[in-house]
C-alpha positions in Angstrom: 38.8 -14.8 -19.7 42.4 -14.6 -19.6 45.5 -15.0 -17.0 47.7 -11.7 -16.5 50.5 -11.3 -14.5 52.2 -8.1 -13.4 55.4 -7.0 -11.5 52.9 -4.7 -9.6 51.0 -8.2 -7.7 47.6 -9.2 -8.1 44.8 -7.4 -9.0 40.8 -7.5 -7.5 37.7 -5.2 -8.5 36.6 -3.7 -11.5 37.3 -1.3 -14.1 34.3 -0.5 -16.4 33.3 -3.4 -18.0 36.6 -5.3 -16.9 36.6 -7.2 -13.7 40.0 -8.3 -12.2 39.8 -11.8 -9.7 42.0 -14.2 -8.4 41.7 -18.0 -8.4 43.4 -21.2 -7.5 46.5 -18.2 -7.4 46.4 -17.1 -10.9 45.0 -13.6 -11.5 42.5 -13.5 -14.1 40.8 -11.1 -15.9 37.3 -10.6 -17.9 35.3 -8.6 -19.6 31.3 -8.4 -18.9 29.0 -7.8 -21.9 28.0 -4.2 -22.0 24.2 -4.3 -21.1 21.7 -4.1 -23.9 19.8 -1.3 -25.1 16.3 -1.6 -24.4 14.1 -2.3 -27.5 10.7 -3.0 -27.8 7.9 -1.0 -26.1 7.3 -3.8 -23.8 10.9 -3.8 -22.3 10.4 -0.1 -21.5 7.3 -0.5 -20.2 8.6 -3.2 -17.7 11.4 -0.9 -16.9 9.0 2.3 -16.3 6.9 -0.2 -13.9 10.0 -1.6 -11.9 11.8 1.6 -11.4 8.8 2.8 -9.9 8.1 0.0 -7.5 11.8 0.0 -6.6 11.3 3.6 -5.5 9.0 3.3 -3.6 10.9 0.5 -1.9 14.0 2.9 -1.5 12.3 5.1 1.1 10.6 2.4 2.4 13.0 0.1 3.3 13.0 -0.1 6.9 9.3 -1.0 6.5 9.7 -3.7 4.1 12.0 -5.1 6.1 9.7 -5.4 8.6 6.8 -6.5 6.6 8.7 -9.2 4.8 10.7 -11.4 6.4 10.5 -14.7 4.8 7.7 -17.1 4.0 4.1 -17.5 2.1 6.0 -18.4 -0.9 8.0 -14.5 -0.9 11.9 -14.2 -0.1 12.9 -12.1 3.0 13.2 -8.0 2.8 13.1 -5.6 -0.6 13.3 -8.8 -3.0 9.9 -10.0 -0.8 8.5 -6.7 -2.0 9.2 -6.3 -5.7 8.1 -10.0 -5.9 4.6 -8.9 -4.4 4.2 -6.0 -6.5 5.8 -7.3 -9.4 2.4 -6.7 -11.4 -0.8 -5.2 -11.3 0.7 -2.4 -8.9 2.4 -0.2 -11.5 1.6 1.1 -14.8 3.3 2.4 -17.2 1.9 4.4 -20.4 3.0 6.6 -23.4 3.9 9.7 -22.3 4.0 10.8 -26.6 2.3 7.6 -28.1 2.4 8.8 -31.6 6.1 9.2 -31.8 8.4 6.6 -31.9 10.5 5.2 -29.3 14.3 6.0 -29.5 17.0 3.5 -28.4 19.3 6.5 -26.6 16.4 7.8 -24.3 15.8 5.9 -20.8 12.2 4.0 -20.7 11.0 7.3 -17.4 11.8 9.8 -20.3 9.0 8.0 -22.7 7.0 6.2 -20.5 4.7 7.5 -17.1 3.4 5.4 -14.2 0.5 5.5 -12.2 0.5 3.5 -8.9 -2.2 1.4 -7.2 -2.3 2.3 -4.2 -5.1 -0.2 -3.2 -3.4 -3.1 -4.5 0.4 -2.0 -3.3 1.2 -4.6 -0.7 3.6 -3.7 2.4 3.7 -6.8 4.2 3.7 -10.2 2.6 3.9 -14.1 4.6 1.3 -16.7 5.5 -0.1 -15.3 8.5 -4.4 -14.4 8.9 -4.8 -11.1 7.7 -6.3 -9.2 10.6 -9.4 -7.1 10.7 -8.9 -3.7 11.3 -10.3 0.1 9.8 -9.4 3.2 9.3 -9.9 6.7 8.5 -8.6 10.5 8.1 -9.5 13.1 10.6 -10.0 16.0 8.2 -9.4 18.5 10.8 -6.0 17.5 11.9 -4.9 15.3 9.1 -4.6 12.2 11.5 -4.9 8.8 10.3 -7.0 6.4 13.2 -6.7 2.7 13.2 -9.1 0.6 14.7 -8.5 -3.3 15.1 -10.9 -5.5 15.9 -9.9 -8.1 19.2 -10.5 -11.7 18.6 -10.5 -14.5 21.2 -9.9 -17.8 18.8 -6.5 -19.2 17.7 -6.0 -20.7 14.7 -2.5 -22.1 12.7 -1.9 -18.7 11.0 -3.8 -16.5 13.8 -2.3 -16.1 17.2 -3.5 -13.6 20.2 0.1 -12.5 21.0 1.1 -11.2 16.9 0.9 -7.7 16.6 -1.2 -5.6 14.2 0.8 -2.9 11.9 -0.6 0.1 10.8 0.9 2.3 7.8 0.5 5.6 6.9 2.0 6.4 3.4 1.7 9.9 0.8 0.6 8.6 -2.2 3.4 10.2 -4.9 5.6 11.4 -2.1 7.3 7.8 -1.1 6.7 8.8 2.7 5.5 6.3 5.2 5.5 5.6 9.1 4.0 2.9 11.2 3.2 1.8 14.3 2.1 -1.1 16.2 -1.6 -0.8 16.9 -1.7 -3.3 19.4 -2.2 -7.5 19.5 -4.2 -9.3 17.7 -6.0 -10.7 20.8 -6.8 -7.5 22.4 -7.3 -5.2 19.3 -6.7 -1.4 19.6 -6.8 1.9 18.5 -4.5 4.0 17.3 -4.1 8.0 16.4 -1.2 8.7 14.5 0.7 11.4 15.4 1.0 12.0 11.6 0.1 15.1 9.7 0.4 15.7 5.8 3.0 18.2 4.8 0.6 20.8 3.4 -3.5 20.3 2.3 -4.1 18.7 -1.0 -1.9 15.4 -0.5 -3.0 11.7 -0.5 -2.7 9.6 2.3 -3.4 5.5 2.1 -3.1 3.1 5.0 -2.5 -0.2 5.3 -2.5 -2.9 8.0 -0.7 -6.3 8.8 0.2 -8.9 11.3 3.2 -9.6 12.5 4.2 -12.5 14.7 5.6 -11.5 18.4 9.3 -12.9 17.5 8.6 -11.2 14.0 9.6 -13.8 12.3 6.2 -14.4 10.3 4.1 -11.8 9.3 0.3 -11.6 7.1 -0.5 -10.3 3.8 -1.0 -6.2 4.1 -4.8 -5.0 3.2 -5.3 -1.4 2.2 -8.1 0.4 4.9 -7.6 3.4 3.5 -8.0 4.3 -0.4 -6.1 7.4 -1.2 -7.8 10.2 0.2 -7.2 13.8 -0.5 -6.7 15.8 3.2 -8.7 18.7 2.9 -8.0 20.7 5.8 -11.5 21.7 7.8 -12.3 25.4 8.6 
């Protein structure tokens, strides 16, 4: 750290690795460590496996947001969701395990994941996880929930929260939702979703979300990733 003054006036931001701030009225000025090289096979492989997971938190953002917003022992919105999927979601392997790893090269050029699907949770808090189904209508591609109604109220189970349903592409990052209906009532919903083109995975998930959304249930997956084959 050190104090600089100039006749231009104080400075604020950063340059590079130098970062310009002002305190107690004296402009200093530091310099941040340039970040380390990634070493050992393990780092990459931790890298491979959070770069995927924050992906797919990238397009699914307004989701998480949703499905996350404080509580069950997980912080609010995307830091919620790489917390919950932190491991066992992701994994990363050699893509060329015979040759050696080279410092220069980023951990996605050496290293390929595969994702969980069944273990990828969207929603994360302390309420009851609600009991619910679903499957793919191979003729149109739609995904239909189905949410069982339940009568009794508990201290993580209430007949106002709502139920969730997600529809995501497996490999595509894409996903919707919609609210399937209460947990008191149940429902049924028909997603007015089709995949993109035959041949793509589709999983769905469901979760419960309080009426104030304020508190919402661990996500379960009801639908393993299924291939759509389009019927004749």
């Amino acid at each position: 750290m050190a104090i600089i003054k100039s006749p231009l006036g104080k400075f604020k931001g950063r340059i590079g690795n130098t970062v310009f701030y002002d305190r107690n009225g004296e402009n200093l000025v530091r310099k941040k460590p340039a970040p380390r090289p990634l070493r050992t096979e393990a780092q990459k492989r931790h890298a491979a496996e959070f770069g995927t997971i924050a992906d797919i938190r990238g397009v699914a953002n307004e989701l998480i947001q949703v499905g996350f917003p404080g509580g069950g022992g997980l912080p609010k919105g995307g830091n919620g969701f790489m917390k919950a999927n932190a491991t066992g979601v992701a994994t990363a392997v050699r893509k060329e395990p015979g040759k050696p790893l080279s410092r220069r090269k980023r951990a996605t050029d050496e290293f390929a994941c595969t994702v969980d699907y069944t273990k990828l949770r969207v929603a994360g808090g302390p309420l009851a996880v609600p009991k619910a189904k679903a499957s793919l209508n191979a003729e149109t591609g739609e995904v239909v929930f189905e949410c069982e109604g339940t009568r009794l109220e508990s201290v993580d189970c209430f007949l106002d929260d709502r139920i969730i349903g997600v529809v995501m592409v497996c490999g595509g990052y894409w996903c919707l939702w919609e609210e399937i209906g209460t947990r008191g009532e149940g429902g049924r919903l028909e997603t007015d979703f089709q995949l993109p083109s035959p041949g793509e995975k589709v999983a769905a998930y469901v979760f419960a979300l309080s009426a104030d959304g304020s508190s919402a249930s661990d996500s379960v997956c009801v639908l393993p990733p299924t291939v759509w084959e389009k019927g004749e």
